[in-house]
BAGU-689657 format. One record per residue (C-alpha): x, y, z. Coordinates in steps of 0.02 Angstrom, whole numbers, always signed. Example, Ala and Ser with C-alpha at 12.3 -4.5 7.8 and 13.67 -1.06 7.14 Angstrom:
% BAGU-689657
       u       v       w
    +615    -225    +390
    +684     -53    +357
END
This chain:
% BAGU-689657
       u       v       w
   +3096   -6716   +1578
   +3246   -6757   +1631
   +3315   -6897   +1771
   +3349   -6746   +1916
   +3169   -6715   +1897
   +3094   -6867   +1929
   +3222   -6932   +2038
   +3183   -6764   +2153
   +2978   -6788   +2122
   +2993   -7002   +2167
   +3094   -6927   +2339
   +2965   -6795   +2376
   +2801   -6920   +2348
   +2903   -7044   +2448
   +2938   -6923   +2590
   +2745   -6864   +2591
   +2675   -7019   +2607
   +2810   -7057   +2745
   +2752   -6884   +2854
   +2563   -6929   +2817
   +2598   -7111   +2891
   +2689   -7024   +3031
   +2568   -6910   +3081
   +2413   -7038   +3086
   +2522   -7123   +3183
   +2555   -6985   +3304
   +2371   -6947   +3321
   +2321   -7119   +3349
   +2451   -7131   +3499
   +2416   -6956   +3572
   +2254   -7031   +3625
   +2343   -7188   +3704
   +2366   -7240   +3883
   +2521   -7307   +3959
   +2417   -7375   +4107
   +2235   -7388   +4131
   +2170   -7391   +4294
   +2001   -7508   +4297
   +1878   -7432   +4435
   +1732   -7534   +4400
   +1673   -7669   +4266
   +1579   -7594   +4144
   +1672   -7436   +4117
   +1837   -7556   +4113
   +1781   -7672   +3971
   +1750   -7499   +3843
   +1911   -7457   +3911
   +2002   -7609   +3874
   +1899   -7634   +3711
   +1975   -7449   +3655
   +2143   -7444   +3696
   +2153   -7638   +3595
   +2067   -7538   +3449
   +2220   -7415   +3457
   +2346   -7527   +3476
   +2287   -7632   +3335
   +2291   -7479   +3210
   +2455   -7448   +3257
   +2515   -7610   +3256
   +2441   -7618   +3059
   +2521   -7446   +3013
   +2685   -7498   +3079
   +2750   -7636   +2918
   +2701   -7466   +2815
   +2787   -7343   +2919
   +2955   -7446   +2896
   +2935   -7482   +2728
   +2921   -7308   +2677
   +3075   -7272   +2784
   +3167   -7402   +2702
   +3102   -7320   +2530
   +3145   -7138   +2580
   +3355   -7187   +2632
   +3354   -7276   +2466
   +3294   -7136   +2383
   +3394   -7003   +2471
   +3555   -7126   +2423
   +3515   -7122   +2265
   +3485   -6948   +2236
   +3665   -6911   +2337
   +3740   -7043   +2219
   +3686   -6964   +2094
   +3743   -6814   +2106
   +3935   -6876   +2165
   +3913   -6970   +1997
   +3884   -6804   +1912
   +4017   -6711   +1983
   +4138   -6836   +1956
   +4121   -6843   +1772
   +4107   -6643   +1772
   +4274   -6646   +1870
   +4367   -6765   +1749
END
């Protein structure tokens, strides 16, 4: 196969895993609170113990998240390199 090909299917597995990563991340904070209000002591320590839970799962998702945005501009610069490269020499 040639280098287009891969260099297209690399983007496209890159950019996947980047909208999977995003939307677990969306659905994890849809269920967040900005502010919880803490009526009485037991329901308030489920409470508290929950919205931890959710901010530790995002907090774990988020080195990944970055990464794979990192990865996707490197590949999308490499892919428009690419092609300048190609024209170039097509144009000389």
């Amino acid at each position: 196969m040639h280098l287009t090909l891969w260099l297209w299917i690399t983007w496209a597995t890159v950019s996947a895993v980047l909208l999977l990563l995003l939307l677990y991340r969306s659905t994890l904070t849809m269920h967040e609170e900005d502010q919880l209000f803490i009526a009485d002591a037991a329901n308030a320590s489920y409470e508290h113990k929950e919205q931890e839970e959710l901010v530790r799962k995002v907090n774990r998702i988020t080195p990944a998240v970055r990464f794979m945005v990192g990865a996707c501009g490197v590949m999308t610069a490499v892919l428009i390199l690419f092609y300048a490269y190609s024209a170039i020499r097509v144009l000389r």
